[in-house]
N, C-alpha and C positions, 0 to 999 in steps of 0.2 A: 504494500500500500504506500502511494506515494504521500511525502509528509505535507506536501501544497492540500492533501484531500483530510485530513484532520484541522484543518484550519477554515473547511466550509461551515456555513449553518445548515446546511439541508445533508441529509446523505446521498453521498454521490450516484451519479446512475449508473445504473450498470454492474454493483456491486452484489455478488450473489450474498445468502442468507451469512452464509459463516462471517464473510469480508465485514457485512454491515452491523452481524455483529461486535465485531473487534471495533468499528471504527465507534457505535456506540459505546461499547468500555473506556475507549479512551477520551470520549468526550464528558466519562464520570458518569453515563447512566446503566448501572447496572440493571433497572428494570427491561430497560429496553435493549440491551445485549441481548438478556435472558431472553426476552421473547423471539428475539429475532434467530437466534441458537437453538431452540426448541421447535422452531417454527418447519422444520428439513429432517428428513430419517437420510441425513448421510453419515459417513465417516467421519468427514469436516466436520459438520456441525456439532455431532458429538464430540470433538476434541474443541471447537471453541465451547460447548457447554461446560465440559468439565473444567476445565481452563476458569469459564468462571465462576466455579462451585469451588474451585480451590481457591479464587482470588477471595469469595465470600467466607472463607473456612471452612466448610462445609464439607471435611474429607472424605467423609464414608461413600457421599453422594459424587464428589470429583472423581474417587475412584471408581466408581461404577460406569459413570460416560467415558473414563479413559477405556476402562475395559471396552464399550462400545466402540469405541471410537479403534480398537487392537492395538492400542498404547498405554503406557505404565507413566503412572504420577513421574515428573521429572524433577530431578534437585537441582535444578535453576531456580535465577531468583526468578517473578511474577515479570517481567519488565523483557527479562531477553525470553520468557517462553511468549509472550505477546508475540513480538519481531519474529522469532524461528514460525510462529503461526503462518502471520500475515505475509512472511517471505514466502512459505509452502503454499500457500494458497492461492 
């Protein structure tokens, strides 16, 4: 995700479910990550759910979308798993 597209007010077009999730994270809405993350039965989406169930604490539940998602909680900090997301995606 280029860093000009975090510095919109609207979310960008074009942006599939996972993408527009992260961009809403870092624009500090976790409601609207969440929904946007939930909103997809894919792989992605599951890895940006879990992502932010770990950002919320919420481990038991992060680990279950990792597992969805065929990945394991990472020991990165919250900041470069964001970036390795939005890079892969």
């Amino acid at each position: 995700m280029e860093p000009t597209m975090l510095r919109q007010c609207e979310t960008p077009d074009g942006l599939s479910a996972p993408l527009a999730a992260l961009w809403w994270d870092a624009r500090n809405d976790w409601a609207r990550a969440h929904e946007a993350a939930q909103s997809v039965e894919t792989a992605e989406g599951a890895w940006v759910h879990a992502y932010l169930h770990r950002k919320e604490g919420d481990l038991p539940n992060a680990d279950y979308w990792y597992r969805r998602a065929g990945r394991r909680r990472p020991a990165v900090p919250l900041e470069q798993e964001w970036a390795e997301i939005a890079a892969a995606l």
